[in-house]
DOPA-256835 format. One record per residue (C-alpha): residue number from 1; residue in one letter; z, y, x. Coordinates in Angstrom, 3 decimals. Last residue first. Layout:
BEGIN
nr_rest_pz_py_px
NUM_A_Z_Y_X
...
This chain:
BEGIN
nr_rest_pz_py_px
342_X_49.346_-110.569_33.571
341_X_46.017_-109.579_33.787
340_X_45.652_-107.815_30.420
339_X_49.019_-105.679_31.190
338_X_47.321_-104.134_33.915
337_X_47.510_-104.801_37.717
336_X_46.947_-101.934_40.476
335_X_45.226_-102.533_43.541
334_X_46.869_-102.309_46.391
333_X_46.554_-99.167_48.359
332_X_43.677_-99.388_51.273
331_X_45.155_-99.723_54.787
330_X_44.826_-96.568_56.600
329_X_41.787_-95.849_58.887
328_X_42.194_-96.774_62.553
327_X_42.936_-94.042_64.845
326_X_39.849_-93.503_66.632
325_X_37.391_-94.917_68.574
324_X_37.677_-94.782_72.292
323_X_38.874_-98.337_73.125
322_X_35.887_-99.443_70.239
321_X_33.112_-98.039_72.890
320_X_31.170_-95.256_71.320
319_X_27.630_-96.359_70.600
318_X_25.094_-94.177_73.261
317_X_22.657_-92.943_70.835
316_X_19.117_-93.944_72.169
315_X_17.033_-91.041_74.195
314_X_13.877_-90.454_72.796
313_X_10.784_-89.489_75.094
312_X_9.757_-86.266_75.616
311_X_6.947_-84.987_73.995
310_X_3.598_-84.992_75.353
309_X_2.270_-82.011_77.217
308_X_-0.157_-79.966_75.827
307_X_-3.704_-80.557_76.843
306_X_-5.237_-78.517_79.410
305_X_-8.995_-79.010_79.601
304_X_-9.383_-79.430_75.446
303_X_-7.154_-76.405_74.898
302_X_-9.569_-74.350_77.076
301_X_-12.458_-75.230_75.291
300_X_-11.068_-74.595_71.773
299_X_-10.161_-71.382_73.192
298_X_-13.515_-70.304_74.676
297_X_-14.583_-71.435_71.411
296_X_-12.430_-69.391_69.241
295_X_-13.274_-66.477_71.345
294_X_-17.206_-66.880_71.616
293_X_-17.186_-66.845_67.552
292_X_-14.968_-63.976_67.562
291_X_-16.924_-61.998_69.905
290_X_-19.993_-62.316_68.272
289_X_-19.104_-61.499_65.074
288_X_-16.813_-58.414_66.231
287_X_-20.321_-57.600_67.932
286_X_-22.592_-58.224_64.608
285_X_-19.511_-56.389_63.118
284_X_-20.125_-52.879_65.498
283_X_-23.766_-52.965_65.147
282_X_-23.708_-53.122_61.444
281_X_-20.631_-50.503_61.104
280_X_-22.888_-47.918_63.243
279_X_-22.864_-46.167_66.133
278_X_-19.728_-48.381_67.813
277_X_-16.640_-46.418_69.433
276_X_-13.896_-48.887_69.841
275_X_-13.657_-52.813_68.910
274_X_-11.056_-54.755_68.849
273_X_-10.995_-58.454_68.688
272_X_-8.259_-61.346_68.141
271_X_-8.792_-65.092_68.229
270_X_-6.501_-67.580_66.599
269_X_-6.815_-71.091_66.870
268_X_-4.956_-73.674_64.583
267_X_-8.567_-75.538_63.446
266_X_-10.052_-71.750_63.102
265_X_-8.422_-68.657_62.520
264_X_-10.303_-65.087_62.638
263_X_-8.790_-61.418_63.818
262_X_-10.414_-58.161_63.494
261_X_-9.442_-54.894_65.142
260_X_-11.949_-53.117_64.022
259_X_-14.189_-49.490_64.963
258_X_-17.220_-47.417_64.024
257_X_-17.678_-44.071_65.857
256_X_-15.059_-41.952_67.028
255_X_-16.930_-38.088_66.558
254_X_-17.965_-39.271_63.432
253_X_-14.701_-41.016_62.114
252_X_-14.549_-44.381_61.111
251_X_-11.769_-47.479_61.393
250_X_-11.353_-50.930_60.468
249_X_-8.523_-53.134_59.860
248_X_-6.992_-56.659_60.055
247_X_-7.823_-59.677_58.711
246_X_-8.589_-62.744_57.413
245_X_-11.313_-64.169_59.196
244_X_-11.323_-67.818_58.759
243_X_-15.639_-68.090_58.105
242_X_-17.213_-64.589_59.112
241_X_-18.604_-62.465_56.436
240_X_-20.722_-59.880_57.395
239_X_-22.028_-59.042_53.341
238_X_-23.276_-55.826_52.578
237_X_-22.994_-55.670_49.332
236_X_-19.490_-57.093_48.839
235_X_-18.013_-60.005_48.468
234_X_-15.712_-60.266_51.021
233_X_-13.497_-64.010_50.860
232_X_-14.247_-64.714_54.820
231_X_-13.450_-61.293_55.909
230_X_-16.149_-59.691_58.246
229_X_-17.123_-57.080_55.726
228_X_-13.680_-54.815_56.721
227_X_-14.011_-52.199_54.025
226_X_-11.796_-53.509_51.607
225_X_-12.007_-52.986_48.119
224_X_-9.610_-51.027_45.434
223_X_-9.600_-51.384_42.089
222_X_-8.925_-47.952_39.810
221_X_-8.479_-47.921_36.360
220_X_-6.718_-44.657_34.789
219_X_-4.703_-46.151_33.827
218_X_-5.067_-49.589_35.234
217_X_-4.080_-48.902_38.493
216_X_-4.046_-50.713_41.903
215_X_-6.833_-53.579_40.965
214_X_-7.498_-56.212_43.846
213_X_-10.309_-56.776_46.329
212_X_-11.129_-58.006_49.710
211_X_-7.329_-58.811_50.256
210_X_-7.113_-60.768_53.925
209_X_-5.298_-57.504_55.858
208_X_-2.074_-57.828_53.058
207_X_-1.342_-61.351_52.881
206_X_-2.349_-61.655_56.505
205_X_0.549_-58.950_57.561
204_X_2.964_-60.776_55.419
203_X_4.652_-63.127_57.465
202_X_5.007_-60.932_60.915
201_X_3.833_-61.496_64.127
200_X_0.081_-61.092_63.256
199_X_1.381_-57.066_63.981
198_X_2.305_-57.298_67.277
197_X_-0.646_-59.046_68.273
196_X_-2.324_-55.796_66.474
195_X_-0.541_-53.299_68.689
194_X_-1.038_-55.150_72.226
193_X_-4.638_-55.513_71.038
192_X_-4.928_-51.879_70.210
191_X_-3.605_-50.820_73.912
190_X_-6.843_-52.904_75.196
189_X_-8.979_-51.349_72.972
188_X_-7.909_-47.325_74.413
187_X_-5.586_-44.958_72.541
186_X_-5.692_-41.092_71.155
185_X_-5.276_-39.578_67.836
184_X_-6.758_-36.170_67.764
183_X_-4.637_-33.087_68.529
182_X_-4.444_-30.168_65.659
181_X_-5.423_-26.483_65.963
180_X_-8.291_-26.473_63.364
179_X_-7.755_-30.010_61.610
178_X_-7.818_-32.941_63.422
177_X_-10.332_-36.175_62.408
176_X_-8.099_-38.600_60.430
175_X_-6.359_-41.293_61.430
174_X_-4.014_-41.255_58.780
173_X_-0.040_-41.408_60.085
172_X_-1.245_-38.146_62.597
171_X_-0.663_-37.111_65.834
170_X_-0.355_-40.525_67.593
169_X_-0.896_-40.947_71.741
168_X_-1.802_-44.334_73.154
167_X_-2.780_-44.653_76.998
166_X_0.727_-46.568_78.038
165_X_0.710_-48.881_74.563
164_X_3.432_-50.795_76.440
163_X_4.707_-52.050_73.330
162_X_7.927_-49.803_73.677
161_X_5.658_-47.048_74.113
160_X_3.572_-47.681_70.842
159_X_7.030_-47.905_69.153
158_X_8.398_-44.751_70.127
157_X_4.838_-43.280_69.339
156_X_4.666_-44.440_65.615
155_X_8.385_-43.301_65.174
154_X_7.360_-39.735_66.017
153_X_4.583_-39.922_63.805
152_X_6.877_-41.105_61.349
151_X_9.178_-37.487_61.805
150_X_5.911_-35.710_61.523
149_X_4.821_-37.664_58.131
148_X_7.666_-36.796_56.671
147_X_11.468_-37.878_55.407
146_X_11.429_-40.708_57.645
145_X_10.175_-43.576_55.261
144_X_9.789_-41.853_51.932
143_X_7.543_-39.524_53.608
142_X_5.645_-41.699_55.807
141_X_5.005_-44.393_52.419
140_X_3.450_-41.275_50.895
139_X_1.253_-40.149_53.635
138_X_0.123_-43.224_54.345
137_X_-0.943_-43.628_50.774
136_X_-2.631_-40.562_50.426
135_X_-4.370_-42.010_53.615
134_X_-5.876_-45.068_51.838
133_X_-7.168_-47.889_53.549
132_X_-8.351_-49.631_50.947
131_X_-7.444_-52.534_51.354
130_X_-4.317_-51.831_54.299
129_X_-3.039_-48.365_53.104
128_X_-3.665_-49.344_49.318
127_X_-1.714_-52.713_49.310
126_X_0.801_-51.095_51.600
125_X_1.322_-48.793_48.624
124_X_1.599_-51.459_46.043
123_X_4.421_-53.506_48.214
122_X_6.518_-50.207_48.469
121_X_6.440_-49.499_45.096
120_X_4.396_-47.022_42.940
119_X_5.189_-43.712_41.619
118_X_3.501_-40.963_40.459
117_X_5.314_-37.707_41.255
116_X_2.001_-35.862_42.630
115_X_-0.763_-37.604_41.416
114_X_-2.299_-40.299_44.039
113_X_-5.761_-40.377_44.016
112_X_-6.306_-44.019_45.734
111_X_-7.495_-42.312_49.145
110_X_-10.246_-42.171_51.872
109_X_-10.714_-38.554_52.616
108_X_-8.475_-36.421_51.796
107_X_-5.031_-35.770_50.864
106_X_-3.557_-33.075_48.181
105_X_-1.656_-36.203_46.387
104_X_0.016_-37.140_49.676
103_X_0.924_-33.275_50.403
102_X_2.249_-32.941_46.679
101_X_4.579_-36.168_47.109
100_X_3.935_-39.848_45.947
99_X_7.426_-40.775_44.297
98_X_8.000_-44.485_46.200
97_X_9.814_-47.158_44.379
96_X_11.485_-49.874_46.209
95_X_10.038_-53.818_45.625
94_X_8.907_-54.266_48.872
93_X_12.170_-53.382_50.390
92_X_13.432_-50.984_53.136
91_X_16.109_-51.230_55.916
90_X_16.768_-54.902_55.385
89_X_15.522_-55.702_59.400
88_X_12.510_-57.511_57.895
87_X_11.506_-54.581_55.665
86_X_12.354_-52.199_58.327
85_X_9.829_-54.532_60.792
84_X_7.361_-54.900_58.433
83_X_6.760_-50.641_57.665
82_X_6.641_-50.554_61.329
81_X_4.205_-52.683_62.497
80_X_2.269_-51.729_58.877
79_X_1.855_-47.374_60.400
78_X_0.910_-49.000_63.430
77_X_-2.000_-50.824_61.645
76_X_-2.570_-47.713_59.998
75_X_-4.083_-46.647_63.103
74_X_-7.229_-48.743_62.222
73_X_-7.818_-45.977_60.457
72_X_-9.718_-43.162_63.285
71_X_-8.633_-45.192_66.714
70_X_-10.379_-42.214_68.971
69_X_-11.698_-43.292_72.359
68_X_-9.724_-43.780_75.658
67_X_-11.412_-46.813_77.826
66_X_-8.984_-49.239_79.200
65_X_-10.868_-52.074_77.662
64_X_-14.314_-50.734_79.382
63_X_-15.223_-55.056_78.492
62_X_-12.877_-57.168_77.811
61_X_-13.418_-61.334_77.155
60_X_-10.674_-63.757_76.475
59_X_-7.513_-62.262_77.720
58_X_-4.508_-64.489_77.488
57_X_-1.800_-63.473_74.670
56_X_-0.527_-66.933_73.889
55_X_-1.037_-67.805_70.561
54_X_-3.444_-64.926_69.842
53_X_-6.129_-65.637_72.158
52_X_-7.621_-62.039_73.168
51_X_-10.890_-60.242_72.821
50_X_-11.520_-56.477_73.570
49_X_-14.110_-54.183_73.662
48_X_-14.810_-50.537_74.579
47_X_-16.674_-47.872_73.803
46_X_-19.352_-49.678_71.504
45_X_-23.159_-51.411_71.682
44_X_-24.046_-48.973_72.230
43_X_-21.900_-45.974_72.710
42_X_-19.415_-43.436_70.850
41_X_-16.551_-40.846_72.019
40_X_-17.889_-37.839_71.001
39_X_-15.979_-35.034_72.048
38_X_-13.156_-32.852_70.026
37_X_-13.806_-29.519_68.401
36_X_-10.831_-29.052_65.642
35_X_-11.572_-29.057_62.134
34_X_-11.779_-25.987_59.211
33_X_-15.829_-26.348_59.670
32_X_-17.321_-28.885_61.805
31_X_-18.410_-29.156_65.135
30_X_-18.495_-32.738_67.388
29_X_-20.266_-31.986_70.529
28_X_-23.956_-33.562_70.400
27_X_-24.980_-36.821_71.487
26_X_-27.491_-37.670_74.098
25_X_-26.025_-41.400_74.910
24_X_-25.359_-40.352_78.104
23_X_-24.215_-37.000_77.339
22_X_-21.677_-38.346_74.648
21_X_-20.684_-40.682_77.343
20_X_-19.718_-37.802_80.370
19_X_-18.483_-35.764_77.226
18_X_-16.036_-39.011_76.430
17_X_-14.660_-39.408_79.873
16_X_-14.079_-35.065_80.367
15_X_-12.187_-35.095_76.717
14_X_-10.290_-38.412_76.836
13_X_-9.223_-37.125_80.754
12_X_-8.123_-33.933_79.379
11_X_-6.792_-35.259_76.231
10_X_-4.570_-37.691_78.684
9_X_-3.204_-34.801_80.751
8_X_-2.337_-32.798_77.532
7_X_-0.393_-35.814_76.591
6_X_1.639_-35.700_79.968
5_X_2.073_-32.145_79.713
4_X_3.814_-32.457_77.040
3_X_2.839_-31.680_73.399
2_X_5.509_-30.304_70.470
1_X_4.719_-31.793_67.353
């Protein structure tokens, strides 16, 4: 994808912001073999916080909101926004078939082994991108969708910029760290929240982000699990849970730290939180934890000090006078006399 000068700009500044940090917090330059050198964007407790009221979009808490850090998976919450929206415009159905291609079944990292030329439908795959938060997945659902995951990257920043997402810049439909001569994925907490209120909007985001666990294929068997321990139905070893969270997604890479956008429902209230840039997943929940519980109450609170209105009273139907009525209905035929009542 070609880069302007404008994105270059915003690497710069997400380069010098997150060395400054990375010194700070005496970490070491990213280096790995085959991928790009980017800085470490990671602090304690995290980069950057966020927590909003999701009825009516007020800001609840932030905290270094604006601060650029590195999204990893919790990306593929863009990659849902626009999934939904084709589904809901009749562009795309749940029920079409996808043919996973030979760049989704060559993917890494966190994936449900697609074979090239297996097929699965639309509803499946979103399954896998959202519990288990697999990029073969991505990948595939890309590919079907605009013909490759360059042209959906494309679509991915069209839409962050119509959201406002000002300090957001996509280069991949995974999240993954870049390769040797690839751009990371750039965006900041606050630009998250605009992206994951976005995303409650639609019916079946919560069906998707509130699976812990469900089976994908049974030959050869594979079940998939979530990796956000906050949910209220997770099971898993290392149990976060948080009562009426049911969604949305988390996020790793080494150089990014630990990440969520998490959202939790509670007698009608709905907070959201993201997080950016925590050392470690335990760290970054106790926060999401944290911020959650202070969110619903600081809405709870709020509610209580300004009530909604009452609704207006009724207004009685007016009766229409009889000098107005209409033409007066036609005199019923006579009835009809039989033989028998002659």
């Amino acid at each position: 994808m070609k880069t302007s000068w404008i994105t270059w700009m915003g690497i710069f500044w997400l380069a010098a912001s997150c060395s400054a940090q990375a010194a700070t917090a005496k970490k070491p330059v990213v280096r790995s073999t085959g991928r790009a050198e980017i800085a470490v964007c990671v602090r304690d407790p995290y980069l950057g916080a966020i927590a909003v009221d999701a009825a009516t979009d007020r800001v609840l808490f932030e905290d270094q909101a604006d601060t650029r850090g590195y999204p990893a998976s919790t990306l593929k919450l863009m990659d849902l926004l626009i999934i939904l929206e084709k589904i809901e415009s009749g562009g795309l159905k749940l029920t079409d078939r996808i043919t996973a291609t030979a760049a989704a079944a060559k993917m890494g990292g966190t994936q449900v082994f697609l074979k090239e030329n297996e097929i699965f439908t639309v509803d499946e795959l979103l399954y896998a991108l959202m519990v288990q938060s697999a990029n073969d997945a991505a990948v595939a659902l890309a590919t079907h969708i605009a013909g490759s995951p360059e042209a959906f990257v494309g679509l991915m920043n069209q839409r962050a910029q119509a959201l406002g997402m000002t300090a957001t810049v996509f280069h991949s439909v995974h999240g993954l760290p870049p390769g040797a001569g690839e751009e990371p994925d750039v965006s900041t907490p606050g630009d998250f929240a605009r992206l994951a209120l976005a995303v409650l909007r639609h019916k079946d985001t919560l069906r998707y982000t509130a699976t812990a666990e469900r089976v994908f294929r049974v030959q050869p068997a594979l079940t998939i699990r979530t990796h956000n321990h906050l949910l209220e139905n997770y099971r898993g070893q290392d149990r976060h849970n948080f009562p009426g969270c049911d969604g949305l997604k988390t996020g790793y890479i080494k150089a990014g730290g630990y990440g969520i956008a998490a959202t939790a429902q509670r007698g009608g209230d709905r907070v959201l939180v993201v997080i950016f840039g925590s050392p470690s997943y335990a760290v970054r929940d106790a926060k999401a934890r944290e911020l959650l519980s202070q969110g619903l109450a600081a809405i709870a609170a709020y509610r209580a000090q300004h009530p909604a209105p009452p609704p207006p009273p009724m207004v009685p139907v007016a009766l229409v006078p009889s000098s107005q009525a209409g033409p007066p209905a036609s005199p019923a035929p006579p009835a009809k006399k039989h033989w028998w009542s002659w």
